[in-house]
Residue frames as a rotation matrix with the C-alpha (Angstrom) as fourth column:
UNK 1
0.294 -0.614 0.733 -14.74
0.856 0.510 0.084 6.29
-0.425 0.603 0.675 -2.45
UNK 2
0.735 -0.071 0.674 -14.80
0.391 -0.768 -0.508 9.71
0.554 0.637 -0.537 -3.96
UNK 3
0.970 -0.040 0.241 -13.16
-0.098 -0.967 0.234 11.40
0.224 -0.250 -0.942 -1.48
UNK 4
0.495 -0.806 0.324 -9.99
0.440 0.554 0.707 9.65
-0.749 -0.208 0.629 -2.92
UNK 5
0.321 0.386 0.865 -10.26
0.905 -0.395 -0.160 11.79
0.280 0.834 -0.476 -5.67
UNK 6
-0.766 -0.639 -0.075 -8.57
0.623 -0.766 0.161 15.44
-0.160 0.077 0.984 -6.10
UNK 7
0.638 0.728 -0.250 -11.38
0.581 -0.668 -0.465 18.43
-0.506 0.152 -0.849 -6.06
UNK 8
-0.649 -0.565 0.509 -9.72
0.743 -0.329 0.583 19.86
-0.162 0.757 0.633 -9.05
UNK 9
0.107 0.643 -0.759 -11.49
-0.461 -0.644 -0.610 23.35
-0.881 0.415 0.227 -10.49
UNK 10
0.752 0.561 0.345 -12.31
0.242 0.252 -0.937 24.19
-0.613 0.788 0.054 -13.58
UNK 11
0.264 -0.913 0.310 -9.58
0.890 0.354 0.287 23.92
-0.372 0.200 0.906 -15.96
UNK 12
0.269 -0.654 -0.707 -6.84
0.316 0.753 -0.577 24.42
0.910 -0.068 0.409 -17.15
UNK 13
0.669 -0.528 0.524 -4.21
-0.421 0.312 0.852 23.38
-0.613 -0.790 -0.013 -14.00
UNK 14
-0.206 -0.716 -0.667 -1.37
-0.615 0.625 -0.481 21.26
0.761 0.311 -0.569 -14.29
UNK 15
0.870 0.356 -0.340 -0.52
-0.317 0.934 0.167 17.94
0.377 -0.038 0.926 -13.61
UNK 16
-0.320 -0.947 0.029 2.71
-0.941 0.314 -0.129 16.26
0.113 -0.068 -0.991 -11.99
UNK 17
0.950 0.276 -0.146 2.69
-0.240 0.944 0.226 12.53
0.201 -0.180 0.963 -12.75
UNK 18
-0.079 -0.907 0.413 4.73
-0.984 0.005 -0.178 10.73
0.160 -0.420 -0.893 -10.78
UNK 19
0.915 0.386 -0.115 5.30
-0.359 0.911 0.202 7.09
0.183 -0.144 0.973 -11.27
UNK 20
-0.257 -0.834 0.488 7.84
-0.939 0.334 0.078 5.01
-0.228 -0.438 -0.870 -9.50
UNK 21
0.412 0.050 -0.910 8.82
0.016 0.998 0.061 1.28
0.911 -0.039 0.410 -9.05
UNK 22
0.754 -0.352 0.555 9.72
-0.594 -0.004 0.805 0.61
-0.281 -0.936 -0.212 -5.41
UNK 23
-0.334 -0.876 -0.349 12.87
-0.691 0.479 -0.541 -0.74
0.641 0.060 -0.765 -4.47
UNK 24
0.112 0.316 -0.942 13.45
0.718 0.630 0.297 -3.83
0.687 -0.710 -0.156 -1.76
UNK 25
-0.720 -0.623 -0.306 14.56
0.621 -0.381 -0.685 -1.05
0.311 -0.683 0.661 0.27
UNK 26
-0.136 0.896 0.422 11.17
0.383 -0.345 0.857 0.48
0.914 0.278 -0.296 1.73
UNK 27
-0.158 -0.173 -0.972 11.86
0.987 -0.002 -0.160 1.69
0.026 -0.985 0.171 5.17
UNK 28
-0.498 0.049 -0.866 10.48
0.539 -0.765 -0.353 4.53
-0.679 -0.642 0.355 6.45
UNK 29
-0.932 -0.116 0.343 8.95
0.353 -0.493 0.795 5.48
0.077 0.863 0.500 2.84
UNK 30
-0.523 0.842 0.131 5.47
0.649 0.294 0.701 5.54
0.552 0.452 -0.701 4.06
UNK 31
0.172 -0.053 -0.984 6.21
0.849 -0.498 0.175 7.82
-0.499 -0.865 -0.040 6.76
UNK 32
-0.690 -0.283 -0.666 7.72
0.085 -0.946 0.314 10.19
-0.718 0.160 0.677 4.46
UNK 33
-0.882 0.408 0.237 4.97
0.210 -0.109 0.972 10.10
0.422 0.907 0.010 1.82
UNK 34
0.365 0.887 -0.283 2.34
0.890 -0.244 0.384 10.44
0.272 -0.392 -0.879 4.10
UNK 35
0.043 -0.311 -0.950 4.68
0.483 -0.826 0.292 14.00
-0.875 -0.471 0.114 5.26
UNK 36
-0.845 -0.533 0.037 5.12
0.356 -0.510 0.783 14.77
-0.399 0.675 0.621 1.69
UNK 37
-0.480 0.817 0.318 1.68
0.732 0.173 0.659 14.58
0.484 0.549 -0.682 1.06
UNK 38
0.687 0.478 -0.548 0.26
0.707 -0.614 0.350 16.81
-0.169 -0.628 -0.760 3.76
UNK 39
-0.065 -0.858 -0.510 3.24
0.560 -0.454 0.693 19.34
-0.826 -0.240 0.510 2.68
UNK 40
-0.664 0.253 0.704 2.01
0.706 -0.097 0.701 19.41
0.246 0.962 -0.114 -0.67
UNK 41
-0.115 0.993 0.006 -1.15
0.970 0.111 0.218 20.29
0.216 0.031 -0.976 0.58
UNK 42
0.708 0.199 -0.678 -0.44
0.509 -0.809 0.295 23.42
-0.490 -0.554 -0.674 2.29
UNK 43
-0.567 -0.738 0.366 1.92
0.803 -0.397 0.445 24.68
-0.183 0.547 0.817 -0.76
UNK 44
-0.124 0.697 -0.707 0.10
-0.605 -0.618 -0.503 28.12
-0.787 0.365 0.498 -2.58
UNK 45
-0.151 0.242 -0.958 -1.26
-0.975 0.126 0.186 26.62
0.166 0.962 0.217 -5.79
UNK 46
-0.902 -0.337 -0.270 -1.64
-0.432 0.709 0.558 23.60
0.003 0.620 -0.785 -4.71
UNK 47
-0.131 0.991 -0.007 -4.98
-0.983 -0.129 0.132 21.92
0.130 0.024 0.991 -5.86
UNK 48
0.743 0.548 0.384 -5.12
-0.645 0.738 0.197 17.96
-0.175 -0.394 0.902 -4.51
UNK 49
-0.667 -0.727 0.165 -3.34
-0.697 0.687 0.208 14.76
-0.264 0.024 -0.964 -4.89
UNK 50
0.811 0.396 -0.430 -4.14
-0.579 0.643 -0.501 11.29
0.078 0.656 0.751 -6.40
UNK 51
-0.235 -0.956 -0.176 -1.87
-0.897 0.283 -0.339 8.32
0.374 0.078 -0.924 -5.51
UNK 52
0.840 0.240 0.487 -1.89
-0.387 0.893 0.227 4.38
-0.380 -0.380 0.843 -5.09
UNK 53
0.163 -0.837 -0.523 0.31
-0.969 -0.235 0.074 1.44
-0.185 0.495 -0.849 -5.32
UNK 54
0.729 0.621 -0.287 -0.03
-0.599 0.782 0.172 -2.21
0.332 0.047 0.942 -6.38
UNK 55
0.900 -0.190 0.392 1.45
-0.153 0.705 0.693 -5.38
-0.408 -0.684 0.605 -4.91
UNK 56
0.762 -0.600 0.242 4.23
0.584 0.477 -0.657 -5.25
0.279 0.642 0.714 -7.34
UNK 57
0.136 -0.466 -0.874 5.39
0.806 -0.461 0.371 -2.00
-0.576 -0.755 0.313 -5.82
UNK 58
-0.704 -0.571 0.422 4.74
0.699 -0.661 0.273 0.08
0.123 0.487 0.865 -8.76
UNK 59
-0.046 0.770 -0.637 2.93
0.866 -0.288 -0.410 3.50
-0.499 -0.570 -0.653 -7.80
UNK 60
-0.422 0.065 0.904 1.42
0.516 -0.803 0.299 6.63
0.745 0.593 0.305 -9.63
UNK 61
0.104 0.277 -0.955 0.99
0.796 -0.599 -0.087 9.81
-0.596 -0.752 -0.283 -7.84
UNK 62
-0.241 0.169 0.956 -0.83
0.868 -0.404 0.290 12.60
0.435 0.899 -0.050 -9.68
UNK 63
-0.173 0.462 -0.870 -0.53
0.767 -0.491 -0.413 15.84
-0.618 -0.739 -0.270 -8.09
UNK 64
0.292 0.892 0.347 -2.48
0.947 -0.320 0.027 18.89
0.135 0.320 -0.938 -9.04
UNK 65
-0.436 -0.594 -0.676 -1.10
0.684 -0.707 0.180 22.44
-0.585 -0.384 0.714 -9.32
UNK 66
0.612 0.714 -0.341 -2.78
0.239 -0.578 -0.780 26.19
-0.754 0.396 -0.524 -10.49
UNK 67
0.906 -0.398 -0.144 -0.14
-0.348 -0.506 -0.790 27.44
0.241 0.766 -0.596 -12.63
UNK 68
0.173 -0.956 -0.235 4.29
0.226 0.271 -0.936 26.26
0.959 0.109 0.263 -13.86
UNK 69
-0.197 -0.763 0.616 5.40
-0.372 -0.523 -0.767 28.54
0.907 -0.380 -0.181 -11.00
UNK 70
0.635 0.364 0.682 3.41
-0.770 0.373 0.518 26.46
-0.065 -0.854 0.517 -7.91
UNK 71
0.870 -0.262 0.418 5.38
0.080 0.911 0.404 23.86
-0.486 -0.318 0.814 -8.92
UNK 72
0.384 -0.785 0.486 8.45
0.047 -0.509 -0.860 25.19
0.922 0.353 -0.159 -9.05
UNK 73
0.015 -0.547 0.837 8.29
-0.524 -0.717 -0.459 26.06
0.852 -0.432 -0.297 -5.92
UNK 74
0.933 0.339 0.121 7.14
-0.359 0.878 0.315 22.86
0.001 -0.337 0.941 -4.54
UNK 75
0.901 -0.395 -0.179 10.15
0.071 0.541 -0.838 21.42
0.427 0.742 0.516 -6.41
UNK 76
-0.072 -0.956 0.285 12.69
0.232 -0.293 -0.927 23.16
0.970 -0.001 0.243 -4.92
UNK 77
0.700 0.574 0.425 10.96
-0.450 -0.108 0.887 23.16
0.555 -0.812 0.183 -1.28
UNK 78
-0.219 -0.956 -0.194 14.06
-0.905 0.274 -0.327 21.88
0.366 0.104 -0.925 0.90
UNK 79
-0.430 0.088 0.898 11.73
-0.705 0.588 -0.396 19.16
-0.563 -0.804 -0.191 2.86
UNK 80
0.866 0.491 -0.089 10.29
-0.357 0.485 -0.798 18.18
-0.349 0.724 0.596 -0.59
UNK 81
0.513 -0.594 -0.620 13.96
-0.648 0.205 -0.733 18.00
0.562 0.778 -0.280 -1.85
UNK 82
-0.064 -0.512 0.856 15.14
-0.986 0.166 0.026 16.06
-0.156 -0.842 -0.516 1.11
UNK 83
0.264 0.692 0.672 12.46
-0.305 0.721 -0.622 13.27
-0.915 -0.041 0.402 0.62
UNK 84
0.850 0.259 -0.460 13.90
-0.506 0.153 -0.849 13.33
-0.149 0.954 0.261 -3.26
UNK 85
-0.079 -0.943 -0.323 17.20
-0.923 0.192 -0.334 12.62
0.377 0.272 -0.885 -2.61
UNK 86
-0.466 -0.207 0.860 16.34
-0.619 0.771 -0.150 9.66
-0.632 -0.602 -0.487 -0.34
UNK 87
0.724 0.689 0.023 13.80
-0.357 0.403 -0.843 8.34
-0.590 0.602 0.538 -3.10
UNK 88
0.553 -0.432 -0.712 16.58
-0.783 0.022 -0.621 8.64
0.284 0.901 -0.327 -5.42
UNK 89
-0.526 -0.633 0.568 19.32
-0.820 0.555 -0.140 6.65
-0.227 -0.540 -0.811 -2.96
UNK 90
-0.898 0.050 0.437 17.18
-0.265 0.732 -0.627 4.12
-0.352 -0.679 -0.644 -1.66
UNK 91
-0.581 0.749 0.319 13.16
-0.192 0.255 -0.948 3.72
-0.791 -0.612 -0.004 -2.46
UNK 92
0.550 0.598 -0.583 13.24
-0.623 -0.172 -0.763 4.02
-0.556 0.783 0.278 -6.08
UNK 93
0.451 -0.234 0.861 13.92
0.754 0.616 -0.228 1.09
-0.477 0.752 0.454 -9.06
UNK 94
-0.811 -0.356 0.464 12.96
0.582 -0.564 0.586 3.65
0.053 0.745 0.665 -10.95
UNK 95
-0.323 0.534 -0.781 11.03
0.429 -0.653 -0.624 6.75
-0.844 -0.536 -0.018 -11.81
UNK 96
-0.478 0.183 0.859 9.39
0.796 -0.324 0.511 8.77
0.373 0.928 0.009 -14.27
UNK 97
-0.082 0.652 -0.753 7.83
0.763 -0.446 -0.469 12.02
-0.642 -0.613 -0.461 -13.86
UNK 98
-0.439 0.395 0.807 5.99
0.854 -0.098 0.512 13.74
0.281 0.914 -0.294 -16.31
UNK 99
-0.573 0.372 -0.731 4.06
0.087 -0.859 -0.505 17.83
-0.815 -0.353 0.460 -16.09
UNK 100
-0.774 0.259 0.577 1.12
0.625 0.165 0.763 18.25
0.103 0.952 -0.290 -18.00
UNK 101
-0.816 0.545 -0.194 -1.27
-0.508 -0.836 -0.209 21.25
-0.276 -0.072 0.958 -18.31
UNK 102
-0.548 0.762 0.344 -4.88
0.711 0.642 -0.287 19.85
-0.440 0.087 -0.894 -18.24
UNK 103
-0.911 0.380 0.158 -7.16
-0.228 -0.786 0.575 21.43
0.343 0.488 0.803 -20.77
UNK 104
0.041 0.995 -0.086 -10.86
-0.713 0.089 0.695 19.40
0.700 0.033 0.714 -19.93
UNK 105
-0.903 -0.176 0.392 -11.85
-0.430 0.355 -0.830 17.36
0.007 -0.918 -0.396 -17.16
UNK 106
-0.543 0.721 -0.429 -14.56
-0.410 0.219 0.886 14.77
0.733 0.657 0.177 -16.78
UNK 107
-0.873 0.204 0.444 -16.22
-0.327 0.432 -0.841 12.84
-0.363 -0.879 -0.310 -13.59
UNK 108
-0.220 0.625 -0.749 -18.56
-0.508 0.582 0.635 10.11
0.833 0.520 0.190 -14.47
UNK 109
-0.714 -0.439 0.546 -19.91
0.195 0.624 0.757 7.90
-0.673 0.646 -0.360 -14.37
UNK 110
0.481 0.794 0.372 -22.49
0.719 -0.114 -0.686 10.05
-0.502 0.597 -0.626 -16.11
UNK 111
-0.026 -0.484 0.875 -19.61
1.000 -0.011 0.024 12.21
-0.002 0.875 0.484 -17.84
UNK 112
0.987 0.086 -0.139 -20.29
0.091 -0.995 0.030 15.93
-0.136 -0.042 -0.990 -16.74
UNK 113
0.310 -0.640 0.703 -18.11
0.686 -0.361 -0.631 18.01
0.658 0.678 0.327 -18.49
UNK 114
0.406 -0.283 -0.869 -15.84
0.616 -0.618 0.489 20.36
-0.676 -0.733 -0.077 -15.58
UNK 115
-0.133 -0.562 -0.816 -14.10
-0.066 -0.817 0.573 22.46
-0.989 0.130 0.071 -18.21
């Protein structure tokens, strides 16, 4: 089960939350998320992923990053921006997507403190 889980260091990092609502229009999305993921992976800075989705079709994907400028450059990646425009078109209700700078980190269920 863990090794669904992001090996994050010790803080801080950033965060990119990324929650969606699927559309009816899901074709081919799992094909590209399973490329976007493994793209991610081999950015500089980047430090893991986190991501599920429930029967309703809404999904959070939390990805992990060392410092603003990794994801930046993620952002503007042209196979990362490819995959956005189709999200936008087609695969998304809707979206939200949120950057946050983690200060402390926790992993339980006995609660050690990572940062």
């Amino acid at each position: 089960m863990t090794d669904r889980f992001a090996k994050t260091p010790k803080p801080p990092y950033y965060a990119v939350i990324f929650t969606s609502q699927a559309s009816d229009d899901t074709r081919g999305y799992g094909k590209m998320a399973e490329t976007m993921v493994e793209l991610a992976a081999k950015q500089p800075g980047s430090l893991g992923v986190e991501s599920t989705r429930d029967e309703t079709g809404l999904g959070i994907t939390v990805s992990y990053w060392q410092d603003e400028a990794a994801i930046a450059a993620w952002k503007a990646d042209i196979q990362h921006l490819a995959a956005q425009k189709q999200g936008m078109e087609r695969w998304y209700e809707h979206y939200e997507l949120r950057v946050a700078k983690v200060e402390r980190a926790y992993a339980g269920p006995e609660g050690r403190d990572l940062g």
